[in-house]
C-alpha positions in Angstrom: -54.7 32.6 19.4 -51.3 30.5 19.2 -49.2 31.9 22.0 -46.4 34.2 21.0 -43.8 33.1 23.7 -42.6 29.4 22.7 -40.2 27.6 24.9 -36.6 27.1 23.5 -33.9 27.9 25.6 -33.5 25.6 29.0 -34.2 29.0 30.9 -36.4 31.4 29.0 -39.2 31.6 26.4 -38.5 33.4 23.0 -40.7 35.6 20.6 -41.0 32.7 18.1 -42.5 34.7 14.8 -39.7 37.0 15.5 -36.7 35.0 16.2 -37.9 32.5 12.8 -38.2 36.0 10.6 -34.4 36.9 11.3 -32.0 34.1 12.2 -29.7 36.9 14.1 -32.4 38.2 16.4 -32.6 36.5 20.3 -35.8 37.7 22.1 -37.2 36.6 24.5 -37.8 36.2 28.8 -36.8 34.2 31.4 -38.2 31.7 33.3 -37.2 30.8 36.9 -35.7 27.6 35.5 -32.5 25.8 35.9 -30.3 28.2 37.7 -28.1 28.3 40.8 -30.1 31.0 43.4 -31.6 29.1 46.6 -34.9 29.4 47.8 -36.7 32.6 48.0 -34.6 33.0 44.9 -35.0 29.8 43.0 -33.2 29.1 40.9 -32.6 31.5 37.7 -32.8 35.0 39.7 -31.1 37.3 37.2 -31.8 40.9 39.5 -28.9 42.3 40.5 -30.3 44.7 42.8 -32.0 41.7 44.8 -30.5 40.2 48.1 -29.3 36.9 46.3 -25.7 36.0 46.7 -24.1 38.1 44.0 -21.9 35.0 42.9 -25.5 33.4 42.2 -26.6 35.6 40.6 -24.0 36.3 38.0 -23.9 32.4 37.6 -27.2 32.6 36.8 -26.3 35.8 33.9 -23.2 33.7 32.4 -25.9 30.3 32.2 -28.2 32.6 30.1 -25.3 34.0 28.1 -23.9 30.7 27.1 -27.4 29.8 26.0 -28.2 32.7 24.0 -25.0 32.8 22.5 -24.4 36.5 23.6 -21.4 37.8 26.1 -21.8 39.0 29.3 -19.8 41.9 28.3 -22.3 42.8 25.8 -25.1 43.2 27.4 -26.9 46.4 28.8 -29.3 47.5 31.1 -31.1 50.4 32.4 -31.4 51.4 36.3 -35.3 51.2 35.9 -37.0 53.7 38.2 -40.4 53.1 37.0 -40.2 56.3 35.0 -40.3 57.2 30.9 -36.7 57.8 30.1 -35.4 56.3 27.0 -31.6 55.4 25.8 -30.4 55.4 22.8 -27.3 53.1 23.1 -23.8 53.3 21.4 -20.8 51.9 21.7 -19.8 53.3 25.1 -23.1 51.9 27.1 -22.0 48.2 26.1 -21.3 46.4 29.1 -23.6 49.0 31.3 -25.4 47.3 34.5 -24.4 44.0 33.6 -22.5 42.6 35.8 -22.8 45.3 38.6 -26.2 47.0 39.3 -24.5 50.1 39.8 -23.4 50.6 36.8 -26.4 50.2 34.7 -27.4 53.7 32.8 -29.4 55.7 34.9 -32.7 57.1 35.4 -33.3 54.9 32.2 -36.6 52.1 32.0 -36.6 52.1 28.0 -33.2 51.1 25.3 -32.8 51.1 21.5 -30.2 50.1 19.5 -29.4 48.7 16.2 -25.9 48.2 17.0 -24.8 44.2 16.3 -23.6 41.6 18.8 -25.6 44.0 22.2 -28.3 42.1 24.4 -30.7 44.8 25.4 -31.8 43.8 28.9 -34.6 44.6 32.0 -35.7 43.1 34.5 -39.1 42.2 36.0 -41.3 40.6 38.8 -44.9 41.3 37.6 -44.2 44.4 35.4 -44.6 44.9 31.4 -41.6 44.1 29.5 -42.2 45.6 26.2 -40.4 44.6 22.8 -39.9 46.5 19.7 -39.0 45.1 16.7 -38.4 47.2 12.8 -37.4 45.0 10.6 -36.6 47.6 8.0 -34.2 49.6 9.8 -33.3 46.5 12.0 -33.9 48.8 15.5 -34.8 46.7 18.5 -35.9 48.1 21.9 -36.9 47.4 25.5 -38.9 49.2 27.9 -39.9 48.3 31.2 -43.5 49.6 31.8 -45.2 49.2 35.8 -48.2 50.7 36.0 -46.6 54.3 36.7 -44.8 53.5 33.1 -47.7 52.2 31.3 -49.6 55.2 32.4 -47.1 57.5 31.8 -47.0 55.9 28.5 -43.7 54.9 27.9 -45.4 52.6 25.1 -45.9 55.6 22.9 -42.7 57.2 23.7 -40.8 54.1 22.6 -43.1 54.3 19.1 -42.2 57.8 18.6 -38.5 57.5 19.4 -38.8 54.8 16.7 -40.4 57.0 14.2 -37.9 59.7 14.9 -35.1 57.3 13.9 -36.8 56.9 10.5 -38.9 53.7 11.4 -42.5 53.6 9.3 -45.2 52.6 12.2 -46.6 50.1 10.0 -43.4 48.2 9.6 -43.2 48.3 13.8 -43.7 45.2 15.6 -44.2 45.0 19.5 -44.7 42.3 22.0 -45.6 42.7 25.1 -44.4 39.8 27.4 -45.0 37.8 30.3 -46.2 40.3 33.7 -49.3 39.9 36.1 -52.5 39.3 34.5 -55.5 41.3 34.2 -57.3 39.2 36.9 -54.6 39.3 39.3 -53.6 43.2 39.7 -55.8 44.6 42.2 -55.3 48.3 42.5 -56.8 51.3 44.2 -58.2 54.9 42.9 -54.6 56.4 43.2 -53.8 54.3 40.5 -56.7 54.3 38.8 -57.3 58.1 38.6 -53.7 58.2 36.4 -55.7 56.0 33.8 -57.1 58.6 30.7 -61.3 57.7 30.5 -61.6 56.0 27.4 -59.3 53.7 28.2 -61.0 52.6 31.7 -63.5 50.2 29.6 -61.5 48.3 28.1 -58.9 48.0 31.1 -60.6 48.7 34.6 -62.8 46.1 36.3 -64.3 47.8 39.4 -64.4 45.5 41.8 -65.9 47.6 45.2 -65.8 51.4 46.1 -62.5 51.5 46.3 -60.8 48.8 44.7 -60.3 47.9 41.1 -58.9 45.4 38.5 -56.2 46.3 35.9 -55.3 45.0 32.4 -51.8 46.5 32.3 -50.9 44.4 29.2 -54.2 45.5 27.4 -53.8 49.7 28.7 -50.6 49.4 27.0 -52.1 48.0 23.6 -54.7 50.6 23.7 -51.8 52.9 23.9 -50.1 51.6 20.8 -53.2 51.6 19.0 -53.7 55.2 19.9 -50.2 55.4 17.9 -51.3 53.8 14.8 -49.0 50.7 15.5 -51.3 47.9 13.3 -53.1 45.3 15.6 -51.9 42.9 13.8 -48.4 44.0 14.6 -48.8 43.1 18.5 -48.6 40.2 19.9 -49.8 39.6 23.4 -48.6 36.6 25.5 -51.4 34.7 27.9 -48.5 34.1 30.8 -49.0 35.7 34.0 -46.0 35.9 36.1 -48.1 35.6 39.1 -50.1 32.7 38.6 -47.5 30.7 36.8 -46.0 29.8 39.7 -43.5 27.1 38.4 -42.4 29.2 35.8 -42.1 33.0 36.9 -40.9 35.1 39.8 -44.0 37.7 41.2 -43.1 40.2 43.2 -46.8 40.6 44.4 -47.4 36.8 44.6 -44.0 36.8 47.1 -44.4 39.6 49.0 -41.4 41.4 47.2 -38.9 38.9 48.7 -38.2 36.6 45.0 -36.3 37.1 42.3 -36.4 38.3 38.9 -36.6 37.5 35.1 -34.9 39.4 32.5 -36.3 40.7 29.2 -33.8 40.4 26.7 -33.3 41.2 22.8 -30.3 41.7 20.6 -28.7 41.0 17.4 -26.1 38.2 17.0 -23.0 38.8 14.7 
């Protein structure tokens, strides 16, 4: 299966079927490429909330801005608490936790828009960024799903808050990105035990009494498919934050002291 994240940019990898289907559209992630952050954060660290010089850091944002074409000012981003929440944004979020962390729209991990010339944004160090794409209506989303979002299935919530805004779930594409790989996230039974039955074949590899291995990219397919999004409509990237070294930033891999890639998609003017 051809890959669906194709480098482009100097600094990130785009959704390729996507961006060549509409011209207007950027999606895509980050790599750790060809910014200005020093070593733990080297080089492209794009989290805010991390202990990177802040000057770095915004170097880092404007670097991806001029390369995607898309303002600073324009984009948005939620305060991520590993929860369900989803935003709706309108003209008044633009600009919302992108320059200052503060700032971004709280108690938030998922965003939608269809609003022109706004970069929806998250950020991640192992975790599931999720995209949503109709190209119908021309709604895009976001979500940021841990394992405490992927079980509390922040994947179907983002479907249905689609669906509610008029979107067919057979038009509905979704990609689901670069985060730590199914033979990398060891978990134990508290996280496990979240994790509905019929899904644990298909996701859970049991690997002694006590601990396990978790697909978090495939529970949240599974989920979708629960949701009658089309298989054919998800695409599923083969990068693993944690054991592409060169390219990604893992929060596990580091011992939480690293930086952090940004999910990004939006519509151009």
């Amino acid at each position: 299966m051809r890959e669906p994240f194709q480098k482009n940019g100097e600094s990130y990898v785009e959704i390729a079927s996507w961006v060549q289907d509409n011209e207007m559209l950027v999606a895509g992630f980050t790599t750790r490429e060809n910014g200005v952050s020093e070593i733990p954060y080297a080089s492209m660290n794009l989290g805010l909330h991390t202990n990177d010089s802040q000057s770095n850091i915004l170097k880092n944002r404007e670097i991806l801005s001029e390369q995607l074409h898309m303002d600073l000012n324009q984009w948005v981003q939620g305060e991520q608490i590993h929860a369900t929440n989803i935003k709706l944004i309108d003209e008044e979020d633009i600009g919302k936790g992108s320059k200052v962390y503060e700032t971004a729209i709280k108690n938030v991990d998922g965003l939608i828009t269809k609003q022109r010339n706004v970069l929806l944004t998250a950020v991640y160090a192992d975790c599931v960024p999720l995209y949503f794409y109709d190209p119908i209506h021309h709604y895009i989303g976001i979500a940021h799903a841990g394992w405490r979002g992927t079980v509390g299935r922040i994947a179907e919530k983002m479907t249905q808050y689609f669906i509610s805004l008029g979107t067919d779930v057979k038009d509905l594409k979704i990609a689901i990105g670069p985060s730590i790989g199914k033979d990398q996230y060891e978990v134990d039974e508290n996280v496990i035990s979240h994790i509905d039955d019929h899904f644990k074949a298909k996701t859970v590899t049991q690997l002694n009494d006590h601990h396990y291995l978790l697909d978090l990219k495939q529970l949240n397919k599974e989920i979708l498919l629960q949701n009658d999004v089309l298989a054919s409509n998800i695409e599923i990237t083969s990068y693993c934050t944690m054991t592409h070294q060169e390219l990604f930033f893992s929060h596990r891999r580091d011992n939480g002291k690293t930086g952090r890639m940004l999910g990004f998609i939006g519509f151009r003017e």
